[in-house]
C-alpha positions in Angstrom: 0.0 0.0 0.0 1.1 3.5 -0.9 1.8 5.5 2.3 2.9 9.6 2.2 5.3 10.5 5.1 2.4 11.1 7.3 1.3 7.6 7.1 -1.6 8.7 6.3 -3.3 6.6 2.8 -2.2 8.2 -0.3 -4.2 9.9 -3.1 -4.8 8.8 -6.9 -3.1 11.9 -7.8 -0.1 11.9 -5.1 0.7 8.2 -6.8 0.5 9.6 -10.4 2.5 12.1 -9.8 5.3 9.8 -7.9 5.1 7.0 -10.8 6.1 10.3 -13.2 8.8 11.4 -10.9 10.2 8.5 -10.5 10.6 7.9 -14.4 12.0 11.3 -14.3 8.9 12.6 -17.1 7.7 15.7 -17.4 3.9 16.7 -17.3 4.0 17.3 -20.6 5.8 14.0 -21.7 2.8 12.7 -20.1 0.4 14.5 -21.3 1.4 14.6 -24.8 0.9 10.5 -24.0 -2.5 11.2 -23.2 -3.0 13.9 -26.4 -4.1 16.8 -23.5 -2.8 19.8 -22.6 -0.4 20.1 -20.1 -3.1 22.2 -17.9 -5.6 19.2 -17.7 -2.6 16.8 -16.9 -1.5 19.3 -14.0 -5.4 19.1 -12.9 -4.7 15.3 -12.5 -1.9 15.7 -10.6 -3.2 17.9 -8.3 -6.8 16.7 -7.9 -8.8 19.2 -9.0 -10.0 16.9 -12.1 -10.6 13.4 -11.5 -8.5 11.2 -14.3 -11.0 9.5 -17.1 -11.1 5.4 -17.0 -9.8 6.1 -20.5 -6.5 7.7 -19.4 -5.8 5.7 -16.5 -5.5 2.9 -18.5 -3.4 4.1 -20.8 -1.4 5.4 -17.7 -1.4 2.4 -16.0 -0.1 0.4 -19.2 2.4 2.7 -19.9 3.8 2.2 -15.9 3.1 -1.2 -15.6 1.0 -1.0 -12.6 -2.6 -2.2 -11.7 -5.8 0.4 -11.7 -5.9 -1.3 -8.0 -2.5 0.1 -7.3 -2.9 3.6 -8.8 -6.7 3.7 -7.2 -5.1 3.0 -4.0 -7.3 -0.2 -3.5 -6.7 -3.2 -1.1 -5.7 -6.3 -1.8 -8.2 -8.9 -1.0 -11.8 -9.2 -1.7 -14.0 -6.7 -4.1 -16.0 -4.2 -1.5 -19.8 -5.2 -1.0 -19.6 -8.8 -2.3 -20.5 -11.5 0.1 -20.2 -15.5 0.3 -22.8 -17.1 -1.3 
């Protein structure tokens, strides 16, 4: 699980924006990946616009991490589904 130095759970756009530092990509690398403007990416990044299914996937491929892992998900079980 992704943790900030607080400890406290870390957001989807505090994990996008560590996956593109770590590479060492700009916003613009990445959002010329996504054919954007570098604006909308920064609004990812920051949280003011939540990212489209459609570009999360294409981030996540292009990392080579899960939705799960980007969503900040646990492991386990799917929410709400019980034994049958």
């Amino acid at each position: 699980m992704c943790y900030d130095v607080s400890g406290d759970d870390m957001e989807t756009f505090e994990i996008l924006r560590g996956l593109r530092e770590d590479k060492d990509y700009t916003q613009q690398q990445m959002a010329d990946l996504l054919k954007i403007g570098r604006t909308m990416y920064r609004r990812y990044e920051t949280g003011e616009t939540e990212i489209p299914m459609r570009h999360l996937k294409v981030l996540c491929n292009f990392y080579g991490v899960s939705a799960d892992y980007v969503l900040n998900l646990p492991k386990g079980r799917p929410y709400g589904l019980n034994k049958r």
